[in-house]
LOVEX-735988 format. One record per residue (C-alpha): x, y, z; residue in one letter. Coordinates in pm, whole numbers, padded with zeros to 5 digits, always signed. Layout:
REM LOVEX-735988
XYZA/...
//
This chain:
REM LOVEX-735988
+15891+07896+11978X/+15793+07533+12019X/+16013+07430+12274X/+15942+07729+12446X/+15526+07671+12420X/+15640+07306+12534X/+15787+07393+12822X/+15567+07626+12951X/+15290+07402+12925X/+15453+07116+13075X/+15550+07377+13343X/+15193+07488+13355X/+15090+07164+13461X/+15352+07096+13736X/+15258+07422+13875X/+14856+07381+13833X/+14925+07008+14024X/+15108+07125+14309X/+14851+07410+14359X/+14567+07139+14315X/+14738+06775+14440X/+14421+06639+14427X/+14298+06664+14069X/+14373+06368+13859X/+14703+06351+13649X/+14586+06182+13376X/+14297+06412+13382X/+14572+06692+13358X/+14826+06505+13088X/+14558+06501+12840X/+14421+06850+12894X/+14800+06933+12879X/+14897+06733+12556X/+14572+06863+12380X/+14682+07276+12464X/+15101+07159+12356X/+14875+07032+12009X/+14683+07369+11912X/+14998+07556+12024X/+15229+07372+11756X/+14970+07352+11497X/+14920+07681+11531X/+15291+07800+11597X/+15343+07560+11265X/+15078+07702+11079X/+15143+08099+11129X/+15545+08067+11079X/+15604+07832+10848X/+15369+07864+10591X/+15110+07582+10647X/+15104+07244+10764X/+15267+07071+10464X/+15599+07197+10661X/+15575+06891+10880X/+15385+06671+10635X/+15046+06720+10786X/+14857+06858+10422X/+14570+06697+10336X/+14700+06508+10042X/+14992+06335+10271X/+14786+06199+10515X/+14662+05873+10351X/+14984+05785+10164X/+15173+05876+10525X/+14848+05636+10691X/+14916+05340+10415X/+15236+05363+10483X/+15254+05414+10879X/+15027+05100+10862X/+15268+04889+10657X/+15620+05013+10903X/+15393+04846+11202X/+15325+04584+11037X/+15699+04501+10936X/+15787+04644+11286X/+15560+04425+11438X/+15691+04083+11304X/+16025+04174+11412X/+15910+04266+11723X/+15724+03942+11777X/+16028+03753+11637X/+16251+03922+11915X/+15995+03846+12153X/+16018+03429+12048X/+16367+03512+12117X/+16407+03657+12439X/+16142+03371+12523X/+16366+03102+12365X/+16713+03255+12579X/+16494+03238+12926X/+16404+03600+12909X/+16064+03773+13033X/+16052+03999+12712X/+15698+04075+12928X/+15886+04230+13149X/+16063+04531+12904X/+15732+04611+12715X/+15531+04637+13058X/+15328+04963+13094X/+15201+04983+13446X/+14800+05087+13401X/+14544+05245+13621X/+14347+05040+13836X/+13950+05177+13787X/+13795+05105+13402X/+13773+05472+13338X/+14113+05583+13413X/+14241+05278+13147X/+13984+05391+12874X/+14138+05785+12935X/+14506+05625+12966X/+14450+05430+12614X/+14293+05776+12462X/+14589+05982+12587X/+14854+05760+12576X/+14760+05570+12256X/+14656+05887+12056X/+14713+06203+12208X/+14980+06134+12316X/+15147+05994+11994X/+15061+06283+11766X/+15172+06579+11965X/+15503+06388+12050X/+15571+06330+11655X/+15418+06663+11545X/+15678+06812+11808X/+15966+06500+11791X/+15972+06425+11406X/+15755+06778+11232X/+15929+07059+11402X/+16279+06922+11635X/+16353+06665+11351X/+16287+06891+11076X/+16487+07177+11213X/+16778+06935+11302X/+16763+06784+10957X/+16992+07081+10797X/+17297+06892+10945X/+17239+06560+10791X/+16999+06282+10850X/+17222+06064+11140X/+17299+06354+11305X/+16921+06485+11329X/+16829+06098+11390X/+17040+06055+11713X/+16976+06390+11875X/+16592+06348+11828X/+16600+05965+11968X/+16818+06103+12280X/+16561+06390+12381X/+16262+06140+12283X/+16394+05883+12536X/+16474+06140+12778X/+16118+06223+12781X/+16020+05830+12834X/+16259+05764+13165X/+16249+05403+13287X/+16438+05446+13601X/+16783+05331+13598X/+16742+05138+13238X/+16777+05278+12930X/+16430+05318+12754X/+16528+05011+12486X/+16142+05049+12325X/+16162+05428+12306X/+16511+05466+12151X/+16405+05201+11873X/+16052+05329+11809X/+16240+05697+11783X/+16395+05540+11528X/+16185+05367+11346X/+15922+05662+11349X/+16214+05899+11227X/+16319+05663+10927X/+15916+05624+10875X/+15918+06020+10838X/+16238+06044+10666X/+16099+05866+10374X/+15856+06045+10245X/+15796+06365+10494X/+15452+06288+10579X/+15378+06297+10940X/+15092+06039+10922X/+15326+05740+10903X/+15528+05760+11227X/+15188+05930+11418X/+15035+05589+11287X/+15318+05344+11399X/+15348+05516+11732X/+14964+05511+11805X/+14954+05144+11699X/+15248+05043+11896X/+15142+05242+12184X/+14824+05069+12189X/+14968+04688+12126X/+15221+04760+12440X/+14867+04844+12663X/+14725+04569+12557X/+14965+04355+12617X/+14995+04493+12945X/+14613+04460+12989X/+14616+04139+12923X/
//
């Protein structure tokens, strides 16, 4: 029933742009991302007995903040130490964690709201609550590598393999694996999200 609410919104909002070219995407995206929220909440919350069946209770979200807000911290010293590394081998490590952003003030203050927080919580509630969860039956690795190869299919690059995705998969997966509460990867992937626009910004 997810998937299938997923794709019909996403479908829903192909259809509604090529009916009406000119309304803004990002405009769209985040109406779109908000509906594909209620819908698994409440596809979550009617079949599977509450929201502690993808660690969204009440009493895991500030252990899962604490520790979402420790993994980025770790994850972000290692990043930076790969970035002093790529720098120190003549690589533009700028260059793999660009995000292209919108050009006018109030499209980048929507982009950092959708992509940095929307964005980020309906793609773990769906990626790592529900698709993880189900896939979990058949062991952790297996679960772990079919989640990361959907997840970066939904992040395409071009030609290149989405290198940030696939890790951040991941590392939001192992983040969720320990413990089961949801709040840890939705915090790493909102705080990472938001580090690569800066960086981009600036």
């Amino acid at each position: 029933m997810s998937v299938m609410a997923v794709i019909v919104l996403e479908a829903g909002g192909a259809k509604i742009l090529n009916i009406y070219p000119d309304l803004p995407v990002l405009v769209l995206v985040t109406g779109i991302r908000l509906l594909e929220i209620a819908s698994l909440l409440l596809i979550v919350i009617r079949f599977e007995n509450g929201l502690s069946a993808v660690g969204l209770a009440g009493s895991q979200l500030p252990g899962g903040f604490i520790r979402g807000v420790r993994w980025s911290l770790v994850f972000g010293v290692v990043a930076f130490a790969c970035f002093l590394l790529f720098m120190a081998v003549g690589l533009d490590p700028f260059h793999l964690l660009h995000v292209p952003l919108p050009g006018t003030f109030g499209a980048r203050v929507l982009f950092f709201i959708t992509g940095g927080l929307i964005g980020p919580v309906g793609e773990e509630l769906f990626f790592r609550g529900i698709l993880y969860g189900f896939l979990r039956q058949w062991g952790m690795l297996p679960a772990l590598i079919i989640t990361t190869l959907f997840f970066a299919l939904m992040h395409p690059l071009g030609a290149s393999i989405p290198i940030p995705q696939v890790i951040g998969s991941i590392v939001f997966t192992l983040a969720y694996e320990q413990k089961g509460e949801l709040a840890a990867p939705v915090t790493i992937h909102c705080l990472g999200n938001l580090s690569l626009f800066i960086l981009s910004l600036l």
